[in-house]
Each structure stands twice: as C-alpha cells, then as structure tokens.
C-alpha positions as CSV (number, residue, x, y, z in Angstrom):
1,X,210.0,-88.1,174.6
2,X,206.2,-87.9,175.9
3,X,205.5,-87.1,179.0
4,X,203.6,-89.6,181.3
5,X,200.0,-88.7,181.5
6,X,200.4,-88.1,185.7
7,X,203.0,-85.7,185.4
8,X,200.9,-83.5,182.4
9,X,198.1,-83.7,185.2
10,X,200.5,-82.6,187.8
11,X,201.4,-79.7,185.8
12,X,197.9,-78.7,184.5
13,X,196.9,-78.5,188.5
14,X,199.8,-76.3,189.7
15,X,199.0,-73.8,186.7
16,X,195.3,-73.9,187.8
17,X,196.4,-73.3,191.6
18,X,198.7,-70.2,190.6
19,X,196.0,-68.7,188.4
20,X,193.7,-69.1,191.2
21,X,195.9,-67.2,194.0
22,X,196.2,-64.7,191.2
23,X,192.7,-64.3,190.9
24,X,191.6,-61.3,193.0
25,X,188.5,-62.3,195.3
26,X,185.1,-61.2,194.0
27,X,182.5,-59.3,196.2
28,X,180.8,-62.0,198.0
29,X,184.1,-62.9,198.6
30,X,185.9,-60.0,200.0
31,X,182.3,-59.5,202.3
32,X,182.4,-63.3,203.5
33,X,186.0,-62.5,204.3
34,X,185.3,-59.0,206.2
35,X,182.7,-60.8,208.4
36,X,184.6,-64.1,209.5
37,X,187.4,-62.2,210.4
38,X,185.1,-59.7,212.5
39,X,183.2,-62.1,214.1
40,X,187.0,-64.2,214.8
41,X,187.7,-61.1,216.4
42,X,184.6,-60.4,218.6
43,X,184.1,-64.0,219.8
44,X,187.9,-64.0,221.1
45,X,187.5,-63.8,225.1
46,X,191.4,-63.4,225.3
47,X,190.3,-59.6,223.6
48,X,189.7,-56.3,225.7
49,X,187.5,-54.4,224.1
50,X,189.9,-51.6,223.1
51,X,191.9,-54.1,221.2
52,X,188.7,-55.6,219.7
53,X,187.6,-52.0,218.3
54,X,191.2,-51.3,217.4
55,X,191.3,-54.5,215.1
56,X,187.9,-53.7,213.4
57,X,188.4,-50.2,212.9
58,X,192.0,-52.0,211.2
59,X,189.9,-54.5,208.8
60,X,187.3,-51.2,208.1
61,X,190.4,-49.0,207.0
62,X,191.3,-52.3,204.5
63,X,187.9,-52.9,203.4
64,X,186.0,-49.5,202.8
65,X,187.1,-47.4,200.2
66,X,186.8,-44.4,202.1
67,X,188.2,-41.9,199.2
68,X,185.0,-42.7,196.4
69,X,182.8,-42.8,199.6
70,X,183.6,-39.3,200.6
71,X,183.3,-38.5,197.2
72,X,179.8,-40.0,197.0
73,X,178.8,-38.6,200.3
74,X,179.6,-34.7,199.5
75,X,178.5,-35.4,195.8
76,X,178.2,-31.9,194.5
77,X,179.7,-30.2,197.5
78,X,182.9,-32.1,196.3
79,X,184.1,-28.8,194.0
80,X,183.4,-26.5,197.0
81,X,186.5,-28.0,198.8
82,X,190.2,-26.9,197.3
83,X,192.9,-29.8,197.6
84,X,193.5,-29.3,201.2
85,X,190.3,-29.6,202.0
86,X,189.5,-32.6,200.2
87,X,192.9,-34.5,201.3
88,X,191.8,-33.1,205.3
89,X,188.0,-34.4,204.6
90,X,189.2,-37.7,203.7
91,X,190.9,-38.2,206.8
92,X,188.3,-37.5,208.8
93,X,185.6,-39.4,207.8
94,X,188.3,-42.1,207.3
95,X,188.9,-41.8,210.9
96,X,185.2,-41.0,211.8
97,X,183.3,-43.9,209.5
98,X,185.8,-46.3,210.8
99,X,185.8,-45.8,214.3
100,X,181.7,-45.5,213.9
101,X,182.0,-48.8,212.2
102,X,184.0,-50.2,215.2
103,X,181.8,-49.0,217.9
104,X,178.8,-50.6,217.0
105,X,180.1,-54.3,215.6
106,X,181.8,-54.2,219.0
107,X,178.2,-54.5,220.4
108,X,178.0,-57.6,219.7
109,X,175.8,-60.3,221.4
110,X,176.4,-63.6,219.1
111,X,174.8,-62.6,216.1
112,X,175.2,-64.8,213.2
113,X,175.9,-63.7,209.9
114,X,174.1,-65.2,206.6
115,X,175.9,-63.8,203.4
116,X,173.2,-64.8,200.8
117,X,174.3,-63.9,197.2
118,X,175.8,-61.3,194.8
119,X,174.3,-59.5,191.9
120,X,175.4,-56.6,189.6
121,X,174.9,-53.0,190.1
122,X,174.8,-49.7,188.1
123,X,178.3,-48.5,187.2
124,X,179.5,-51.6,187.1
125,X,179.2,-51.8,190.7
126,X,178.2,-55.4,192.9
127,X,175.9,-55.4,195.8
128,X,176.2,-58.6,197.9
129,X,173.0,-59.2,200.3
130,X,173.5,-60.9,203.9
131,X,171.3,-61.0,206.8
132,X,172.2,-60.7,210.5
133,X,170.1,-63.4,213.1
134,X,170.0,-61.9,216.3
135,X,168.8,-64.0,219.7
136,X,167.3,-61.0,220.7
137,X,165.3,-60.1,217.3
138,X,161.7,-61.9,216.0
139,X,163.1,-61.4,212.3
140,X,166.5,-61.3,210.2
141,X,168.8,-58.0,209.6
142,X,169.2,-57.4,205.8
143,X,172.2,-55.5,205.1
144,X,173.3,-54.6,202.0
145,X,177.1,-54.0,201.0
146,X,177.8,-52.0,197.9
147,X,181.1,-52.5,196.5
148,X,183.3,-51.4,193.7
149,X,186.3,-52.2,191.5
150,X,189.3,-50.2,191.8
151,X,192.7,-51.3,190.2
152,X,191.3,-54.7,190.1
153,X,190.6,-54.5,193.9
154,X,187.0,-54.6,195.5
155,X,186.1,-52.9,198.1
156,X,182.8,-52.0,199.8
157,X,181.7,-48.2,199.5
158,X,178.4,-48.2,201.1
159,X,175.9,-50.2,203.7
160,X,172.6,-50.7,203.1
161,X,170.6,-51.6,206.8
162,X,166.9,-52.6,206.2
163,X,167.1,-50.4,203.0
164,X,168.8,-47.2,205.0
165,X,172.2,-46.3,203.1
166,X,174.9,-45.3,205.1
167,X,176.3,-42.7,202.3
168,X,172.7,-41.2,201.6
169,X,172.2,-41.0,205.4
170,X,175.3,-39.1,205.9
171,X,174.9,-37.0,202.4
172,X,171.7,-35.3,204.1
173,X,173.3,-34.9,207.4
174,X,176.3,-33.2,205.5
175,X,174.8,-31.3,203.0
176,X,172.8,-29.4,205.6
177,X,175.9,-28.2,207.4
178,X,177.6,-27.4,204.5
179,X,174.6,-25.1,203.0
180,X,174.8,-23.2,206.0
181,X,178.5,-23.0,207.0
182,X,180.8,-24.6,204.0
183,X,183.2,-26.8,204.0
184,X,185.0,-25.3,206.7
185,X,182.1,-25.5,209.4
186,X,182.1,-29.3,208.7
187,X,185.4,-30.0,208.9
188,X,185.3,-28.4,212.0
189,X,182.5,-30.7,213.2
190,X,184.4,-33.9,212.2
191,X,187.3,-32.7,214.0
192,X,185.5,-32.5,217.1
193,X,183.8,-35.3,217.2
194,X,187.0,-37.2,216.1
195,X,188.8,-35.6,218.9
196,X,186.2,-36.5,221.5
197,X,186.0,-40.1,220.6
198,X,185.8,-42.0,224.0
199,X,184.2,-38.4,226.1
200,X,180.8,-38.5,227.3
201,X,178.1,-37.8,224.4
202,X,176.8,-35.7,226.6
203,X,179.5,-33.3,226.8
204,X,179.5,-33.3,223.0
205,X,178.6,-29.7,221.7
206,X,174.8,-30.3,219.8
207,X,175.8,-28.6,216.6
208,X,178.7,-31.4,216.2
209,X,176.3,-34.5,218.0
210,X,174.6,-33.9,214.4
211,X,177.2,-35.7,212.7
C-alpha cells in the first residue's frame, strides 16, 4: 500500500526538524546567541545591577571555555604548576575573567551589536567578526571572538578588541609575575583580587592591581 505523497512530505519534514535540533550551533551561532541574550539582559529595567552582572558572569561561565584559555594564557608556564595548582588556577581566572567580563558589558549605554561573518582559523579553530556601534563613538568597535570545538561543543576562548587579544594581554601580564615569583606568587594575586571584588581599587595592594 503506497503512501500518499502528503504524508511522505510530512515525514521527510519532521526527520529534517529532528536533525536540525540535533545539530549543534556553529560559531556565529553560539556568538549571535551570547550577545542577544546579554544585551536581553542589560536592556531589562526590571534588573538591579547586581542581578544584571550576576546573569552575565552566568552566560560567561557557559560560553568561555575557561580550562583551554588558562592553558593558552600560562602557555609554557603550564608544567611549572603540579595538579593542584592547575585545578586552583582554573578557578580563579574562571572566577576572575568572568566577573571582569561582567563588569564591563554591565557598562552599557545602548550599544548595538553587528555580528558580521565567520571564517576558519588555525587548529581548526573559527573566529567570528562583529562590531559594536556606540552613540557615543565617531567609528565601529571590531571585536573578534575566537572559538573552538570541544566534544562537538563551541565555545569562545579568546577576544580580540581592535586587534588587542585578551589571552595575549593577560599572557604578558602573567608571565611577568610568574618569572619573578612562580606560580605561587600569582595565584596569590588572583586570590586577592578575587576576594576584593566589589572594594575600592584604591585600597587594592599595587603588586595585585597588575592583574
């Protein structure tokens, strides 16, 4: 008995709409998902601003791929730390990047958000270019995410403003505390400026305002 041609169609459709929730999103996609949901967040007036930076720093902990990052940032400084170490450094910069992240996206003054295109990287890597308008700025923000593939899931682990990365940025920053005082002295750093988040920069000790 033959199916009627409506039905087959039917069929063909549903199998096409279960491969595509299947599908997981690409890199343009999981960056034009990161930035509507921030900018949802920071144009809600019902918000404080502790429960905006809260929700960010959420979506930044989901996004960012903070364990290859902190890899990329130490680079070869990554044998000097043992397993505690490592598992401790994480966690900080987790914490510290994340909250960073929050901080200044909750600055906010209705920016608009242009994600332009994708196109591949070294490593098998994806960069995906966007550009932030600001009503206070003559010209366009480019901003650069760099994202990679792990267990099938993308996720950005670096940020490229006006051609500054984020990861290189803090790598030099790092590196020069660690050549001095290992990896002790900068966990030490990232543990004070985590557990001062919210103080007065000013009564920040200057050795850890570095980081």
């Amino acid at each position: 008995m033959r199916r009627p041609a409506h039905a087959v169609a039917l069929l063909a459709c549903a199998a096409l709409l279960v491969a595509a929730a299947a599908t997981p999103p690409g890199p343009r996609d999981v960056v034009q998902k990161t930035v509507d949901q921030v900018l949802a967040i920071l144009k809600d007036p019902s918000l404080t601003p502790e429960v905006r930076r809260q929700r960010i720093v959420a979506i930044a902990y989901e996004q960012f791929d903070f364990t290859t990052m902190s890899k990329l940032v130490l680079a070869k400084y990554w044998k000097s730390f043992d397993a505690k170490q490592r598992e401790e450094f994480m966690k900080e910069f987790k914490d510290f990047l994340a909250h960073r992240y929050g901080d200044r996206i909750d600055r906010y003054e209705q920016e608009k958000v242009e994600v332009l295109g994708e196109h591949a990287a070294s490593g098998g890597d994806a960069v995906v270019a966007t550009k932030i308008h600001s009503p206070k700025a003559a010209e366009a923000i480019a901003v650069e995410y760099r994202l990679r593939s792990r267990d099938g899931v993308w996720r950005m682990i670096d940020v490229k403003i006006e051609g500054i990365s984020l990861v290189s940025n803090y790598r030099d920053q790092f590196h020069e505390v660690l050549s001095h005082g290992g990896p002790e002295k900068l966990l030490a750093q990232l543990r004070e400026r985590n557990a001062g988040r919210g103080k007065d920069e000013g009564s920040k000790d200057a050795a850890a305002s570095k980081i």
